[in-house]
TORMARRO-401178 format. One record per atom (N, C-alpha, C): residue in one letter; x, y, z. Coordinates in steps of 0.05 Angstrom, whole numbers, plus 5000, padded with zeros to 4 digits. Layout:
N
AXYZ;...
END
This chain:
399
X302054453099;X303054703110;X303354913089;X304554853063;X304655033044;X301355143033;X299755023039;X296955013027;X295955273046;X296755193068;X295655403094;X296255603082;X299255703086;X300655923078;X299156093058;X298755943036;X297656073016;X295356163014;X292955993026;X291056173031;X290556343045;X292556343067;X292456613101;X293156873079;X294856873052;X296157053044;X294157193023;X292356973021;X290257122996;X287757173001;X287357153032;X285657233041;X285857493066;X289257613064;X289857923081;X288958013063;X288958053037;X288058343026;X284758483015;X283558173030;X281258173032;X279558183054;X281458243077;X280558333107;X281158693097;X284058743084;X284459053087;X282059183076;X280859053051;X279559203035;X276159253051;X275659103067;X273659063074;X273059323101;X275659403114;X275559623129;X275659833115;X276659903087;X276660143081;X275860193055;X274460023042;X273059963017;X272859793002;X271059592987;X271359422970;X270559462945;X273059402924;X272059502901;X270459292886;X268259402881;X266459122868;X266659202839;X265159012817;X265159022791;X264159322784;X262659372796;X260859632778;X261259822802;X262359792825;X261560092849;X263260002864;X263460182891;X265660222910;X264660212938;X263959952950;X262959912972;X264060062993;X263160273003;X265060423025;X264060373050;X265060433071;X265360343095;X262960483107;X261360343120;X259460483133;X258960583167;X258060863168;X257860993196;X255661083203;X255161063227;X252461183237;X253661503246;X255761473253;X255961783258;X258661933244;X259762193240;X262562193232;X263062273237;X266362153244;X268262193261;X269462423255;X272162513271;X273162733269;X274762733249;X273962983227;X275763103209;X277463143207;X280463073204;X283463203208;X285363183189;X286963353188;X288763253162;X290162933155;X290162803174;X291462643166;X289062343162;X286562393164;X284362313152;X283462463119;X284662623115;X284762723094;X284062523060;X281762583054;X281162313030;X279562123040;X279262133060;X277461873075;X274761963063;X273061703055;X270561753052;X269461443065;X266161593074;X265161333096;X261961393078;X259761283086;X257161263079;X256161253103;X254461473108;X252961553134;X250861463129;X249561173150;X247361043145;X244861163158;X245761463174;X244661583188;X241261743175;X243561853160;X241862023135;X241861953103;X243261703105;X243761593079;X245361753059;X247361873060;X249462123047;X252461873046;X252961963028;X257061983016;X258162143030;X259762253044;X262062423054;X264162363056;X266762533042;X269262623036;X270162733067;X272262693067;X273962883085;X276163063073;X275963323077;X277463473064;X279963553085;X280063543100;X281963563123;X281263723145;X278363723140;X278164003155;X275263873164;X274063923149;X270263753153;X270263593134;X267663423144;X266763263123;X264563383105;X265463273083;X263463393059;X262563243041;X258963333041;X256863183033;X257763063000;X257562842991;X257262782967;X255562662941;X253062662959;X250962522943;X249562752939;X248462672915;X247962792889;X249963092877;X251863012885;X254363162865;X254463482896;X252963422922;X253363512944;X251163732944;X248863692936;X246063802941;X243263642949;X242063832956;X240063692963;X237363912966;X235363842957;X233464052972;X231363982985;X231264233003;X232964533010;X235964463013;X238064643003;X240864683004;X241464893028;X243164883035;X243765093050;X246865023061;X249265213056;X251765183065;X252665473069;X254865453086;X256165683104;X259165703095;X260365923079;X263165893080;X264366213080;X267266233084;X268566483090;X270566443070;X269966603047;X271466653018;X271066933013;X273467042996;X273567222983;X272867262950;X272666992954;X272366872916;X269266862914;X269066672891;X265866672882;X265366432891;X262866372914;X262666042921;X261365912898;X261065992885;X258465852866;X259165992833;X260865882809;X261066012792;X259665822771;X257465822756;X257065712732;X257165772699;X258765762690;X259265812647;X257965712641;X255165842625;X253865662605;X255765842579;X256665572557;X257865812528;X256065742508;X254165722509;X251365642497;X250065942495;X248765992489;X246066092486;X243066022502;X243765922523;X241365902550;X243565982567;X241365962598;X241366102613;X243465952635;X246066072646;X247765952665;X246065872687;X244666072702;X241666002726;X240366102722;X238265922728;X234665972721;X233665912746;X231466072756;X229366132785;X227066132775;X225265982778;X222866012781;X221465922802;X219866082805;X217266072827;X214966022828;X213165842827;X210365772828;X209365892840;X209166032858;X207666072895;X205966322879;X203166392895;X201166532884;X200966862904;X202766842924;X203367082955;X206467062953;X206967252949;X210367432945;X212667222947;X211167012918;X213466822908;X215967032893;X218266802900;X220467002889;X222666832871;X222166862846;X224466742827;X227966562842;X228766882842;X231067002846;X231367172866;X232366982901;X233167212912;X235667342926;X237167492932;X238267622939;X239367802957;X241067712981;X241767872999;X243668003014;X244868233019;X246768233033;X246168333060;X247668163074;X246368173117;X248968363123;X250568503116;X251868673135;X249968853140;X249168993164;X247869263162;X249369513166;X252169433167;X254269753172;X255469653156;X255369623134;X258269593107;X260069853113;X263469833108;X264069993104;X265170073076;X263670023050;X263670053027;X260969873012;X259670042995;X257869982969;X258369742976;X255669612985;X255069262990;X252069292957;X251969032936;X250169072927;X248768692928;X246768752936;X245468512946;X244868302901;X246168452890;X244768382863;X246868552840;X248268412829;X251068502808;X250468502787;X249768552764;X249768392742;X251068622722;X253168492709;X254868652692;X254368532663;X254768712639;X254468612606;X257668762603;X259168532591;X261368552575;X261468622549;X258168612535;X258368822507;X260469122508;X260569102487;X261469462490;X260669552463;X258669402451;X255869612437;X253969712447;X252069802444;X249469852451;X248069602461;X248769352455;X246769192451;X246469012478;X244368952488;X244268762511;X243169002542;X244468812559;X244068972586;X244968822600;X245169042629;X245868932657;X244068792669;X241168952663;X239068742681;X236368772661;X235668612656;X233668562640;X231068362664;X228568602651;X225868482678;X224468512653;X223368262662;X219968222633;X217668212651;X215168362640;X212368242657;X210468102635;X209367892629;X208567792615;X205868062608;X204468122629;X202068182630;X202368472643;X200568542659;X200268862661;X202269002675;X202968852700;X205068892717;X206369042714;X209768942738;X211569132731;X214069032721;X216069082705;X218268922698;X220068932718;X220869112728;X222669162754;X221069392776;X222669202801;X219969342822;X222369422841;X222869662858;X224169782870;X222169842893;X223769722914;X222269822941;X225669842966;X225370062985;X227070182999;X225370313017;X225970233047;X225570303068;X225170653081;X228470673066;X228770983068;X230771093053;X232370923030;X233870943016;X232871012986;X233370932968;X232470852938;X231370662924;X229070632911;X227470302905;X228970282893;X230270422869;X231770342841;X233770642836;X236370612835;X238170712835;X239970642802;X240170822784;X241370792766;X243671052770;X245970962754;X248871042765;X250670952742;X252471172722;X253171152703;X255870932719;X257270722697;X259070552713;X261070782718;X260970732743;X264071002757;X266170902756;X268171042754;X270170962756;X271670722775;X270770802805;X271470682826;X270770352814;X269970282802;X268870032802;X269169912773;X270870072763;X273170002730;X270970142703;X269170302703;X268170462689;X269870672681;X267870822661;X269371092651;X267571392672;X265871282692;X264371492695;X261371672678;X262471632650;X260571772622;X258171532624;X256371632617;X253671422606;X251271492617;X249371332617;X246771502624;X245871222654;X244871352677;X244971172702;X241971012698;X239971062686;X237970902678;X237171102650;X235970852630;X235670912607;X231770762606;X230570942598;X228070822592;X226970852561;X226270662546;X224870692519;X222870672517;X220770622510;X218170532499;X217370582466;X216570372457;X216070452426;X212570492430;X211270452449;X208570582453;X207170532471;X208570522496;X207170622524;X208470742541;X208170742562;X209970942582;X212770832582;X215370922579;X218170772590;X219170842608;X218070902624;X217671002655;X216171112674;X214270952688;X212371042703;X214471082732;X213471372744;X214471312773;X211271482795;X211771362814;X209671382830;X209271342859;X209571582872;X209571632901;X206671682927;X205671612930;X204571652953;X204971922966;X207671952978;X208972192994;X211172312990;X213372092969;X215072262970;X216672292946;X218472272928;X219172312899;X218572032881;X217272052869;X217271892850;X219171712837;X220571932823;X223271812812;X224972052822;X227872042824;X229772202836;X232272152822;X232072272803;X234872262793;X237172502792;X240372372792;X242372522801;X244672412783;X245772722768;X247772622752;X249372832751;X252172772757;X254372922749;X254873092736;X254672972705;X255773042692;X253972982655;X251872752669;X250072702636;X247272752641;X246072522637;X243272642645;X242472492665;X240772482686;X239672382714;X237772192693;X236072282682;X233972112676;X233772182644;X233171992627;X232871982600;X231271832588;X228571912585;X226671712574;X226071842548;X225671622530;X224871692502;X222071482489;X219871502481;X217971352465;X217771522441;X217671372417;X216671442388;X214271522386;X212071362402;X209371542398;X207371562431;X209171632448;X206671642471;X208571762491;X208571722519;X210171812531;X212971692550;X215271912538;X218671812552;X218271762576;X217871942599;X217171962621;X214872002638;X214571872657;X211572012673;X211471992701;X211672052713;X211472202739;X209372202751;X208072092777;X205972092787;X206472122817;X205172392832;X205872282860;X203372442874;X202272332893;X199972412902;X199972682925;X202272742930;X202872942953;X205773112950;X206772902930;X209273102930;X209973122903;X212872952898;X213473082864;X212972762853;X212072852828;X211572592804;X214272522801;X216172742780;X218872652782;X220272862793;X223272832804;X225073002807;X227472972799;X227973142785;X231573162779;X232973352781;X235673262788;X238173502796;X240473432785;X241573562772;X243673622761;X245573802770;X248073702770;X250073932773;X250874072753;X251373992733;X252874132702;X250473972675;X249673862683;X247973712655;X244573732665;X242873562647;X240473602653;X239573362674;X236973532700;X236773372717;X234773222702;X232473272693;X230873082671;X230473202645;X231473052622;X231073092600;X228172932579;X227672982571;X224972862559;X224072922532;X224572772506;X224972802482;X222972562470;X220972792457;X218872552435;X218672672406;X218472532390;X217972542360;X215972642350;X213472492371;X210272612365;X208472802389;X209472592415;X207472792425;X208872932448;X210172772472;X210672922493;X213272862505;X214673032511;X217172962517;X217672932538;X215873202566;X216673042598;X213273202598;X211873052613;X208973072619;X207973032644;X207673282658;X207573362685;X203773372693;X203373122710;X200173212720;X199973212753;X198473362769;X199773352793;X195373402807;X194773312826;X192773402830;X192273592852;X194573582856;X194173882884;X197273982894;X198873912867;X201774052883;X202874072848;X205774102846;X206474152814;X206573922803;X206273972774;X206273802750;X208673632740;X209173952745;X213573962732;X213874192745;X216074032763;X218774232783;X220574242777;X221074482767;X224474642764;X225374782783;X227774662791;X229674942806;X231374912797;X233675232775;X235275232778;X236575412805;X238875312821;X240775492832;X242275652829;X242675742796;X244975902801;X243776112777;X244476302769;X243276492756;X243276532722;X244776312715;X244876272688;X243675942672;X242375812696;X240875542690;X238175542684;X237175392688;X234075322682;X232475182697;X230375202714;X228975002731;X227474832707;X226774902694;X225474752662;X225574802646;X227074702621;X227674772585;X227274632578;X225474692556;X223974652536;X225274652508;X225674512490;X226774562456;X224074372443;X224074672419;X220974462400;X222174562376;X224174342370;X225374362342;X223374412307;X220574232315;X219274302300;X216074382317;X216074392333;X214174412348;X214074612370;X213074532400;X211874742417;X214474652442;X215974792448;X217674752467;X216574652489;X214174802496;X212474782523;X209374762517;X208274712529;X204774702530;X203074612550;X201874902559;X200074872583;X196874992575;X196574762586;X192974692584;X192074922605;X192774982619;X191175142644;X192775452643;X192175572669;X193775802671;X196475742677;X197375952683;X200075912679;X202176172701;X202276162726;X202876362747;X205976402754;X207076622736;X210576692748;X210376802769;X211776762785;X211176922815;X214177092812;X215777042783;X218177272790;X218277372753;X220777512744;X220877572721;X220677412696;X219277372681;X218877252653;X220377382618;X221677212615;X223477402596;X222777222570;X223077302544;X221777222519;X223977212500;X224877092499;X227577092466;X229577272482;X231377412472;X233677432477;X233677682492;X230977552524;X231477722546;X229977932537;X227777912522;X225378082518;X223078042535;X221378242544;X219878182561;X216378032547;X214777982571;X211877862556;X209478062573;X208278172560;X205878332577;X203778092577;X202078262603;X200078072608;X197078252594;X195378142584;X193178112574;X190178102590;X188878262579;X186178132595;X184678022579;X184878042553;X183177872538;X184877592534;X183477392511;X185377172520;X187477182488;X187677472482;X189977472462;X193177532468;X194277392460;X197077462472;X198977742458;X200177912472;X200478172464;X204678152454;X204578402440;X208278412444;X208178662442;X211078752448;X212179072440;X214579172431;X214579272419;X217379402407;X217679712423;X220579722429;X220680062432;X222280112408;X222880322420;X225980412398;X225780832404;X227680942382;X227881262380;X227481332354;X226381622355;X225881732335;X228282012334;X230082052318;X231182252322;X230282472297;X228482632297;X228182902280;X228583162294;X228383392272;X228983602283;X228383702252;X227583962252;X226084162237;X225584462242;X225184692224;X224284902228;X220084992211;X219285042238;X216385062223;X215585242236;X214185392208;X213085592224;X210385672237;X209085802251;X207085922266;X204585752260;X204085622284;X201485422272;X201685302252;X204485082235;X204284942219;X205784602226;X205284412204;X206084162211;X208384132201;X209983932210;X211483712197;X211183382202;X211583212187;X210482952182;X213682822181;X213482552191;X216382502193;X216882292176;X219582202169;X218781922157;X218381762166;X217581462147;X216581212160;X217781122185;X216881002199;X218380862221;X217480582219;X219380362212;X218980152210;X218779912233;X216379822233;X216579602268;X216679322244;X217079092277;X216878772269;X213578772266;X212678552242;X210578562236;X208178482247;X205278582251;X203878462272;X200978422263;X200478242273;X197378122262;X194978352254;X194978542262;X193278732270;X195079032269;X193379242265;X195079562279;X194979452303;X197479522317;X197779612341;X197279902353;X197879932374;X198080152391;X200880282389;X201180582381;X203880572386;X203780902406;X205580852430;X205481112448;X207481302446;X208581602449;X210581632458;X211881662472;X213881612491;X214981692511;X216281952524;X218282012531;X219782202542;X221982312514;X222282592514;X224382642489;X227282642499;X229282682487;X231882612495;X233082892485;X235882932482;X237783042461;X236383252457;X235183482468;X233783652453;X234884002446;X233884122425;X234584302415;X232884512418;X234284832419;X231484952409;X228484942423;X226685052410;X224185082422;X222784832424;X223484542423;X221784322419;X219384232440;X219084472459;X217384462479;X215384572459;X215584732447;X212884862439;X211584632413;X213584332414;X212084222392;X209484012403;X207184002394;X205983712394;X206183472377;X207083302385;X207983062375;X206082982375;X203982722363;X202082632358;X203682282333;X201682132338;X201681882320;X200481902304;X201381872277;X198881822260;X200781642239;X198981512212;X198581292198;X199781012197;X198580952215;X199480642240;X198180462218;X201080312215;X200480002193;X200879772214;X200579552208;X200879332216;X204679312225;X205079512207;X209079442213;X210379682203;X208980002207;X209980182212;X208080462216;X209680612226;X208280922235;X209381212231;X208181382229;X208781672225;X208681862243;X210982062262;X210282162283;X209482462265;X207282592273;X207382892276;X206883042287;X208383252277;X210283512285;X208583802285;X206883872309;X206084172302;X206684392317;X207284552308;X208184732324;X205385012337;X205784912359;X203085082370;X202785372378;X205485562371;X205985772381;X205485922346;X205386182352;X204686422333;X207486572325;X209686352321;X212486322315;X213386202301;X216086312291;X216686152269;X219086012288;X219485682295;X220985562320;X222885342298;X225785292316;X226985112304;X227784992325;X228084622324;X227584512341;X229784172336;X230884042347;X231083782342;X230783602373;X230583332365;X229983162389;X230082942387;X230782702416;X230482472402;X228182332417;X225382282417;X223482142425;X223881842416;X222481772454;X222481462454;X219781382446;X218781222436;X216581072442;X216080802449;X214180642444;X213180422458;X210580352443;X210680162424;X208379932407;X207979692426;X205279702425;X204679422434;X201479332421;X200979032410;X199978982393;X199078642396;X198078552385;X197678222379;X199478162370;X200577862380;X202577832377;X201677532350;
END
């Protein structure tokens, strides 16, 4: 009877273990189900082996959750309602936290990305990527093309392919910085290219909309077949700026509409400025048509030409006055102009301030230098006349 006892007693805890797990030498025989049961808190910790699909599952108190292979499988696919990050991985290495690659040879995709609200009521961005540098160094999004391609490819329905946007404030920025930055050390560092409608479109506050720079070829380039290559607008800063070392700074080709479009709006801006610190501010291969006023240095005007030499002019006054008598001359002093490739032309105008008989004088031009002239003075009457006056004239010459 004692013999009984003792084995009935050492063989209960080998019935319990057998309903709810057996722990073997090396693994954890768990209880097996063809289907699983209902999740609830007070199943909470339960795990069974679904012989169904051959899976591990946990009960968290709520559902069951997958556990073989550390709770993936592919294809993956899971559904949850968080405010947090479902998925966070730290690499503190020097490789890559996630890596995508794509084999497929028809619009395989690395890395992709989406957000499904279609009425957000705030900035939804299907693709985040922030750099915690606070040098120069690195980036937010970095695109490589091994080969001819494109590094980053922007396409939008009716919105923007590619949107650059200095970090604003709203979203823990300072607002200041440049919203896309393009370099090239010697090919284009920004091609943009439209079919119908802007190319590239940039908009900035307060710095510059667009900022491309290359050392030896071109910052920016603009291509659009019907409408604009590039466009920029600015409110207080420049809508495109374009700065090269050697050859071109913003380089406008258009085949049946403009090259390079400027509008300023307000009466003290610029639809296009040009600086050629050692060079040509501007340069056009073809003609060149103002359809309103053209002003030259500090609000000087530019005459037009029929030969293909380019012209300038000076005015200014002559103030003399003299007594001469009956059919004789006076000769005035030098009058000094800015210097010019060639004699110019010099005219006179209307007299001013006048004295005396200075009707009866003929004024005439004579000994025209490259960078001065002599007016004279005759008096055409059979009198002896005294006279003063101040005559305008008007040089114009090769410039």
């Amino acid at each position: 009877m004692k013999k009984f006892i003792l084995l009935y007693i050492t063989a209960l805890p080998l019935i319990s273990l057998a309903q709810s797990g057996v722990m073997l030498p090396n693994s954890i025989d768990l209880p097996k189900v063809t289907s699983l049961a209902t999740c609830t808190n007070p199943e909470k910790g339960r795990m069974v082996f679904n012989t169904t699909d051959n899976k591990a599952y946990y009960c968290n108190g709520t559902t069951w959750q997958e556990m073989t292979g550390g709770g993936f499988s592919i294809p993956y696919s899971a559904t949850q309602n968080s405010n947090s990050s479902l998925l966070r991985i730290v690499n503190e290495g020097n490789g890559r936290a996630i890596s995508g690659e794509s084999m497929g040879t028809s619009l395989a995709i690395g890395v992709q990305a989406i957000t499904g609200n279609t009425n957000p009521d705030f900035p939804t961005y299907a693709l985040f990527a922030q750099n915690y540098s606070t040098n120069e160094k690195g980036a937010g999004v970095y695109a490589r093309h091994d080969g001819t391609g494109i590094g980053v490819w922007g396409a939008s329905v009716g919105g923007a392919g590619v949107k650059g946007e200095a970090f604003p404030v709203g979203l823990g920025g300072t607002g200041n910085g440049v919203g896309v930055w393009a370099e090239s050390t010697s090919g284009s560092a920004l091609y943009a290219k439209s079919t119908s409608g802007t190319g590239a479109n940039a908009i900035s506050t307060s710095g510059y909309g667009v900022r491309g720079r290359s050392e030896s070829n071109v910052g920016v380039r603009g291509e659009s077949l019907e409408n604009y290559g590039v466009h920029g607008l600015s409110t207080s800063g420049y809508g495109v700026l374009g700065s090269s070392q050697q050859q071109v700074g913003v380089l406008g080709q258009s085949n049946g509409s403009h090259g390079v479009y400027g509008n300023a709006n307000n009466t003290t801006g610029y639809g296009v400025f040009g600086i050629g610190t050692n060079g040509r501010a501007g340069y056009f291969a073809g003609n060149v048509i103002v359809s309103n006023e053209l002003l030259v240095s500090t609000n000087k005007g530019l005459l037009q030409n029929t030969s293909s030499t380019q012209l300038k002019y000076d005015d200014g006054k002559v103030v003399f006055g003299d007594t001469l008598d009956a059919f004789s001359t006076s000769i005035s002093p030098v009058i000094y102009l800015s210097t010019y490739p060639s004699n110019p032309v010099v005219y006179i105008a209307n007299v001013e301030n006048t004295t005396g008989a200075y009707y009866k004088v003929i004024v005439s031009v004579v000994g025209v230098t490259t960078n001065s002239f002599r007016l004279r003075f005759y008096n055409a009457s059979n009198a002896t006349i005294e006279f003063t006056g101040t005559w305008n004239f008007v040089v114009i010459g090769p410039k």
